[in-house]
Structure formats: structure tokens, C-alpha cells
C-alpha positions in Angstrom: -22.3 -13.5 -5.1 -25.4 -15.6 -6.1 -23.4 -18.2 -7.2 -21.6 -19.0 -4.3 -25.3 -19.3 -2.6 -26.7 -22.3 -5.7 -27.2 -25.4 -3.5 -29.4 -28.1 -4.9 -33.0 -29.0 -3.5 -31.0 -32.3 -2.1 -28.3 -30.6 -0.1 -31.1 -27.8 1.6 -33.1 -30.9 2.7 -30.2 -32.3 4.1 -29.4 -29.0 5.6 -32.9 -28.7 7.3 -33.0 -32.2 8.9 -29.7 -31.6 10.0 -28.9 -28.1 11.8 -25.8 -29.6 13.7 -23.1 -30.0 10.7 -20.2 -28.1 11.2 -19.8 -24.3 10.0 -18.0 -24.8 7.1 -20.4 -27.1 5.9 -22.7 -24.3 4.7 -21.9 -21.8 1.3 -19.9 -19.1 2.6 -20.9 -15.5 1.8 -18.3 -12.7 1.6 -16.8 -10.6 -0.2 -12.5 -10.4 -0.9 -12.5 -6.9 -0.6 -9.7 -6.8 -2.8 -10.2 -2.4 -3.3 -10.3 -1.9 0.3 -7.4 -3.5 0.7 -5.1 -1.9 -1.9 -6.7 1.6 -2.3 -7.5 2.3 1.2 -5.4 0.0 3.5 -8.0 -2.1 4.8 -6.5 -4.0 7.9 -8.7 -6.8 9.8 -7.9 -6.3 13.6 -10.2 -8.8 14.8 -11.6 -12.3 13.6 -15.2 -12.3 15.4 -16.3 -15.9 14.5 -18.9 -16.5 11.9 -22.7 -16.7 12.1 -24.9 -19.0 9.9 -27.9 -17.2 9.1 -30.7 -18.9 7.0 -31.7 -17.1 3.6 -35.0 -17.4 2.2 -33.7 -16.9 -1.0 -31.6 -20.7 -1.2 -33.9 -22.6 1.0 -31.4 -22.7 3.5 -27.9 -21.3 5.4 -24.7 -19.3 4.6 -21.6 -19.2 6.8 -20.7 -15.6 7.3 -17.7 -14.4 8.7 -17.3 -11.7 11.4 -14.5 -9.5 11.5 -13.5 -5.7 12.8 -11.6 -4.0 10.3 -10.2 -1.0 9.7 -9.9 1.3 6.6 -8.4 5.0 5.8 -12.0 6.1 4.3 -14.4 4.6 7.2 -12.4 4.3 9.9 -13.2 1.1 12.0 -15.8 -1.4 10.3 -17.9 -4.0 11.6 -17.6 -6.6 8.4 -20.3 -9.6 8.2 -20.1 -11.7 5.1 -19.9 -9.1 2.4 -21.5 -6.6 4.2 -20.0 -3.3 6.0 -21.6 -1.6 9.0 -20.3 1.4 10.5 -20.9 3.4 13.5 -24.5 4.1 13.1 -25.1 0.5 11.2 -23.4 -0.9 14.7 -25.9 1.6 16.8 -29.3 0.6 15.6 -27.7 -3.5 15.3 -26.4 -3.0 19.5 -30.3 -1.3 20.0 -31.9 -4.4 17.7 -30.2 -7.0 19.8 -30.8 -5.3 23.2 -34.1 -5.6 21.6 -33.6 -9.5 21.5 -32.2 -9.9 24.5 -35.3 -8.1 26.5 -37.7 -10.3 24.3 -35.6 -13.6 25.3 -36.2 -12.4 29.2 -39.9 -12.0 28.8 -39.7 -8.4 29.7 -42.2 -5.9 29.8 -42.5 -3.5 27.5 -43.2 -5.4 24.4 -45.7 -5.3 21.6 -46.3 -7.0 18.4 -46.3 -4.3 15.4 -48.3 -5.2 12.3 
């Protein structure tokens, strides 16, 4: 996976001065998988979009896709870039954004933890 994340100190400058390219413009992250699909009849039912998330680790952002899937061992899957969250990975992500949200509003309620 690493290596579809190498970008070169030029392209991450040009990345940082210029937030506005287009999604595909960044590395994408993701994974084919290839054994969900043959061993346990992986089916995508919905394409989500795709997020750009920065990553400390290449000085710079990914495109990652978004999908709902389904597979005979998980049932149905929330897939981000390579990543696989199920029911209670989609729980405490729906609580972290409602999180989010309340912080966006100003609301009451929170604090900073150390």
C-alpha cells in the first residue's frame, strides 16, 4: 500500500498551496479486495463518493473511496479506501461525527481532553 502513497517533496508542496485540484489528482488508497470478492461474494451496493484525507505520513492527501458493500462473512460493510468498518466501526464513527457536528455549532457540552 505504501507505494501507492510515495509522492515527491515537489508534488506535496504543490499539493499544500493548492487544496482545490481535482479528486483524482491525489494518490488513491484502496485496496482490490480481490478474496472478498471470489471467496465470499463481496457485492458493492452503493458508490458513496470519496474523501481526501491528509496523511502525516506523505506530507500530504490520498483520495479514498467510499462504498457500502456487502459480503457472506460480514454482512453489510461500510468500505473507505482499504479499510472495512462494520456495525460497531459505523456506531462509534455516526457518535464521532455527531461529535463534530455539535463542535461545528458551538454547542455546550464540550471540553478539551489532554
Amino acid at each position: 500500500m505504501t507505494d501507492n502513497l510515495s509522492l515527491t517533496s515537489q508534488t506535496n508542496r504543490q499539493f499544500k498551496t493548492s487544496r482545490k485540484i481535482v479528486m483524482d489528482s491525489f494518490p488513491l488508497l484502496d485496496s482490490s479486495r480481490s478474496g472478498a470478492n471470489e471467496d465470499l461474494f463481496r457485492q458493492v451496493l452503493v458508490e458513496l463518493g470519496k474523501i481526501e484525507p491528509s496523511l502525516d505520513e506523505i506530507d500530504g492527501w490520498c483520495t479514498m473511496p467510499l462504498r457500502l458493500s456487502h459480503n457472506a462473512s460480514a454482512g453489510l460493510v461500510l468500505e473507505i479506501g482499504p479499510y472495512d468498518l462494520h456495525h460497531e466501526d459505523v456506531n462509534v464513527l455516526r457518535e464521532a461525527i455527531r461529535q463534530y457536528d455539535i463542535a461545528i455549532q458551538g454547542g455546550p457540552g464540550l471540553r478539551r481532553i489532554k
